[in-house]
C-alpha positions, 0 to 999 in steps of 0.5 A: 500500500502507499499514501504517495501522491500522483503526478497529476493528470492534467498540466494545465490544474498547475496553472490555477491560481489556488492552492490544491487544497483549498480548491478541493474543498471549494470544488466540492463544498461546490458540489454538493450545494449546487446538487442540493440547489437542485432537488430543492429548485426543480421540485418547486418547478416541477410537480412530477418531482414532488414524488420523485425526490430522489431523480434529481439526486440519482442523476446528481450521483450519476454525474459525480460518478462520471465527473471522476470516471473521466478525470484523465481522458481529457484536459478540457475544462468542463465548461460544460457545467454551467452551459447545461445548468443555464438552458436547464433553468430556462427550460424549466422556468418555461415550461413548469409543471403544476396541478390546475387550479380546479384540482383538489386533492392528494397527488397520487403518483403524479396522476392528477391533471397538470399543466406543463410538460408531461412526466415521460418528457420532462423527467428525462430532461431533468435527469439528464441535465442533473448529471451533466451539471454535477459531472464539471464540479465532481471533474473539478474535485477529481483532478485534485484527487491524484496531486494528493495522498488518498485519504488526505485528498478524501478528508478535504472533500469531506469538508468541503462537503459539510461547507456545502451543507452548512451553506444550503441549510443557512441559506434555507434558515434565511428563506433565501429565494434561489436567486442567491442559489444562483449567485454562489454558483456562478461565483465558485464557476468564476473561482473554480474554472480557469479563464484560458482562453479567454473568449472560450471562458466568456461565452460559455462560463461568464454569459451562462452564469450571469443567465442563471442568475438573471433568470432566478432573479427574474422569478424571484421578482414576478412570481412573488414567492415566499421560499421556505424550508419545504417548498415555494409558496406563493399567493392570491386573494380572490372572492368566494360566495362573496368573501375575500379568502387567500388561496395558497399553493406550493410547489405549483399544488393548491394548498390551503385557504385563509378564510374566515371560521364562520364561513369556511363551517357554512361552506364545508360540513368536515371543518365543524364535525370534529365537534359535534362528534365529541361528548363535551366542548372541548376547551384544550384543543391541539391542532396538527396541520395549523397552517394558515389558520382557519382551524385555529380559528374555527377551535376559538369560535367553538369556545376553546380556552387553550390551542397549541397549533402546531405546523411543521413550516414556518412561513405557512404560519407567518402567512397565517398571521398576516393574512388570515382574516380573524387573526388567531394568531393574535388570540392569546389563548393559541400557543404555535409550535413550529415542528413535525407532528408527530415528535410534539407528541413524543415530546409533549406531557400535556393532555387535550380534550380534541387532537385534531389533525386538519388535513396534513398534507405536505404534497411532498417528499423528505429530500434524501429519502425516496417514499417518505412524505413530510407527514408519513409518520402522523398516519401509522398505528403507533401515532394514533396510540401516542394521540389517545396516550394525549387525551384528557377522559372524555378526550377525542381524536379526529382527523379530515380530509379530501382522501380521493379514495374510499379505501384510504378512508377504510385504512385510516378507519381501521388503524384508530380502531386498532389504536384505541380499541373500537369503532370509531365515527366515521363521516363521509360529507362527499364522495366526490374526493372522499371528504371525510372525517374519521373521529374516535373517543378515548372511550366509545362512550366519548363519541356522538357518532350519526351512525356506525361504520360498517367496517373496512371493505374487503381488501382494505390494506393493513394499517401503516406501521413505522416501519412501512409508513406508507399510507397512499400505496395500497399494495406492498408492491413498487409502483410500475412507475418507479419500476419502469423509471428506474429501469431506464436510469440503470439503462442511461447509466450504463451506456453514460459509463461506457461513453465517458469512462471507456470500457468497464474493465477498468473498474472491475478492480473496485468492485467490492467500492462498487458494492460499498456505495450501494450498501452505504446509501441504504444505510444512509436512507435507514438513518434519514428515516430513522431520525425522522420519526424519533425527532421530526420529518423537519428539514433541520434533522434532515440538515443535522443527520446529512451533517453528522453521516459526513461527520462519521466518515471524516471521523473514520477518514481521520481515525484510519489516517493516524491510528493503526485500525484493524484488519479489513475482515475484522472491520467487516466484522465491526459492521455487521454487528452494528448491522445486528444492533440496529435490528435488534433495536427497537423503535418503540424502545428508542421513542420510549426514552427521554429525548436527551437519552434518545438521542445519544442511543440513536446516534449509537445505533445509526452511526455505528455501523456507518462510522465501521462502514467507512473506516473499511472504505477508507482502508480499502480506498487508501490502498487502491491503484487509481484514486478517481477511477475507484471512487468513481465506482463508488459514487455509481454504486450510491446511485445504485443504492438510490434505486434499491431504496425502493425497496422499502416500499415492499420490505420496509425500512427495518429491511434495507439493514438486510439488504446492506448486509448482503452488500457488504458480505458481497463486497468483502467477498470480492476484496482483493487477495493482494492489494494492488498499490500505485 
């Protein structure tokens, strides 16, 4: 094995005005800003990719993968970059995709009307051009790899990838609109690619930059949006039946309305049957979904003394205080809470008379994991039964919505059955998009149900659980979308691999890496849900468990660099035994403790066998014999492991720790007997 630095691959990197080092970590702090720049970007644009988080960072991974793959066969800048990201925003900001106007209801699977390109056009586009956009930064990070020793060169890119996230996750702090998104790219494209010749850098690096950023500006201005950490969300007043009411839309979906309690109980049945489905006047109410307002208000104008609101996004709330018309907000019996739902409920010892959760649908994604909604984790068993663990005697719990199909409101049914031991009531106000609540007592004498619910039809699917969240897929099946979907990107990927990177022999060495990266991106996916639903589906534990998953490597990477580790078998061994651990840990037993205790266990459990996995990658990685070709083919192997994901969808999450267990005996089967060293 040896540490010794190449001679580089491309003369004309000498030439740069910085440093190796700190272009390193520039290029790929870079890197990963610009990729989360993207999945947050093309999914307020692009309704398809609400349900399809995962595309952009498949693509993403495709193009870092090829970035690295092609570092030797060409000493051109890849001027490419910032060419393709400026026709994408273009494309995307003329042709957007969103629901239309007239269309209620949860997004199943992209298959409600829209307006703009369809998914069979559009997708491939946006796919495409993630991976060639990504491939000039990871080319940039590429040709530094070989001018230093391996886990030198992999520690600076592990810092420069938490800069990246640092940058993204203040600037989502901020409720920064993207037209600053723009501006840090085109400055590190202005930092990081040479201006030789001149007139080349001028046309296809300084123009496009200045494009991107006029374009995002450009909607910045018109669109009049408010960028929160979840979505872009955007405005108009309009008069309904006479009363002026605030329509709000994300990510192109209607929403929510401000409108004022009174009317809002005269228009629709739903808002006001929570209350007459209870066997008292609630006084302490706790709302999950607050929103813009109007069921604060409407808890306030059925006498509620105390309401705790809570809403996961924060400038939904700050819109409700500004625009509603009855100002809740104000009311100072309402205490708001900017948090996931189902971790107020984890963490709160108050009890209530109603729990309601008004209609929470995020009509989105939680970016890095490709099946689980913002709202996943309030709909399984195990949350019903932490709601009635929060009812005062006599309490109820209700919920509502526009559910679109009659075995979604059977599902539903069944699961409170299940969680608080009977029947509950069960109202269908239209069959058109199956408005409907569902309201269960503490007791059954705690409910007032109009009539009883017949029971679930046959073939109603099971209750969702937590390790199965999944309350919209009927069957424990991967849609034919997903199926077809990913089938091509594999295809695409491959050929890319052969066009840019040459023949396929010349990662047959790193297979084991290959097999690394897909296991190590499951494993990724269980921590990103895991934390999810023992802390909140907030984009700050997405931020914080993103940073402390880089934070084990680099912590592995540095270990390795000045401590004698043991041998790779014995690591292996170290893995899959935190591999076990995490099996063998239950949820329930992790939400049962106190949250200081909860997360020092769960960072035990989740990080351990990721802390493992890459001190092997690091041993593994140091004694390779061509730095960029190896990590390339493990870079492709995360974009595999982005594919399996979709496993869970039949599996569940607990199952993808068995799936990487496989992977990673796989990998050490394939370790080289002797280890081929530069």
């Amino acid at each position: 094995m040896t540490l010794q630095a190449q001679k580089p691959v491309d003369d004309g990197e000498r030439a740069h005005w910085l440093a190796v080092r700190p272009r390193l970590v520039l290029a790929s702090a870079f890197m990963l800003f610009l990729e989360l720049a993207l999945i947050r970007w093309t999914g307020s644009n692009i309704v398809h990719l609400s349900y399809f988080t995962n595309f952009v960072l498949l693509g993403s991974f495709l193009g870092i993968g090829l970035g690295f793959l092609r570092v030797g066969r060409s000493r051109r800048q890849p001027y490419y970059s910032p060419v393709v990201l400026a026709a994408l925003v273009a494309v995307v900001l003329t042709f957007p995709v969103t629901v239309d106007r007239n269309t209620e209801g949860v997004l199943y699977w992209t298959s409600l009307s829209t307006s703009g390109p369809p998914a069979w056009l559009i997708l491939p586009v946006i796919f495409g051009a993630a991976a060639l956009v990504l491939m000039g930064p990871a080319e940039l990070v590429g040709r530094c790899f070989p001018e230093l020793p391996r886990l030198e060169a992999y520690r600076y890119d592990l810092i420069g990838s938490l800069s990246g996230i640092a940058a993204f996750t203040a600037l989502s702090f901020l409720s920064a609109p993207p037209v600053f998104w723009g501006l840090i790219a085109a400055i590190c494209y202005g930092l990081l690619l040479t201006p030789r010749p001149r007139s080349l850098y001028l046309g296809l690096v300084t123009v496009p930059s200045l494009a991107v950023v006029g374009l995002l500006l450009m909607e910045t201005l018109t669109a009049g949006a408010i960028w929160s950490p979840y979505y872009k969300v955007t405005t108009r007043q309009l008069t309904q039946l006479g009363v002026l009411v605030t329509d709000i839309a994300v990510n192109g979906i209607p929403h929510q309305q401000a409108v004022p309690a009174a009317a809002r109980l005269q228009w629709e049945a739903q808002y006001g049957l929570p209350y007459e489905r209870t066997s008292k006047p609630p006084k302490d109410v706790l709302i999950v979904g607050a929103g813009s307002g109007t069921d604060v208000a409407i808890a306030l104008s059925k006498g509620a003394g105390r309401v705790d609101a809570v809403e996961i996004d924060p400038k939904l709330r700050e819109l409700g205080g500004s625009v509603h018309p009855d100002k809740p907000y104000d009311d100072p019996r309402v205490t708001t809470h900017i948090t996931d739902g189902r971790a107020f409920l984890e963490r709160t010892g108050d009890k209530y008379d109603l729990i309601l959760f008004a209609l929470p649908d995020s009509l989105t994604l939680v970016s890095g994991a490709s099946s689980l909604r913002l709202e996943s984790y309030l709909f399984t068993e195990e949350a019903m039964k932490a709601a009635r663990a929060h009812l005062k005697p006599g309490g109820t719990f209700s919920m509502y919505n526009y559910y679109r199909e009659s075995w979604l409101v059977d599902r539903l049914a069944s699961t409170m059955q299940r969680a608080f031991g009977h029947k509950p009531c069960v109202d269908v106000v239209s069959t058109a998009g199956q408005q409907a609540v569902i309201t269960a007592g503490v007791t059954a004498d705690a409910q007032r149900c109009a009539s009883e619910w017949p029971g679930a039809a046959p073939g109603t699917p099971q209750p969702a659980n937590d390790d199965r969240p999944f309350l919209y897929l009927k069957d424990a099946t991967i849609p034919p979308i997903y199926i077809i979907t990913l089938g091509l990107i594999l295809v695409v990927s491959l050929l890319a691999v052969r066009v840019v990177a040459g023949p396929y022999q010349r990662m047959r060495p790193y297979a084991d890496l290959f097999l690394l990266g897909v296991a190590f991106m499951l494993l990724e996916t269980k921590s990103v849900t895991g934390f999810a639903l023992l802390f909140g589906t907030t984009w700050v534990v997405n931020a914080i468990v993103f940073a402390g998953v880089l934070v084990a490597v680099l912590a592995a990477v540095e270990i390795t660099r000045h401590f004698r580790t043991p041998p790779l078998p014995v690591m292996y061994g170290v893995l899959l035994a935190g591999l076990l651990l995490a099996w063998l840990v239950p949820n329930a037993w992790l939400l049962s403790l106190p949250v200081p205790l909860r997360a020092v266990a769960a960072v035990v459990v989740a990080f351990l066998p990721i802390f493992a996995a890459n001190v092997v990658f690091a041993k593994r990685f140091a004694e390779t014999a061509d730095a960029t070709t190896s990590f390339g083919a493990n870079l492709l192997g995360a974009m595999v492991g982005g594919c399996l994901e979709y496993a869970a969808l039949v599996i569940g999450y607990k199952g993808l720790l068995i799936v990487a267990a496989v992977l990673y005996i796989g990998a050490m089967v394939l370790l080289p007997r002797k280890p081929v060293t530069a």
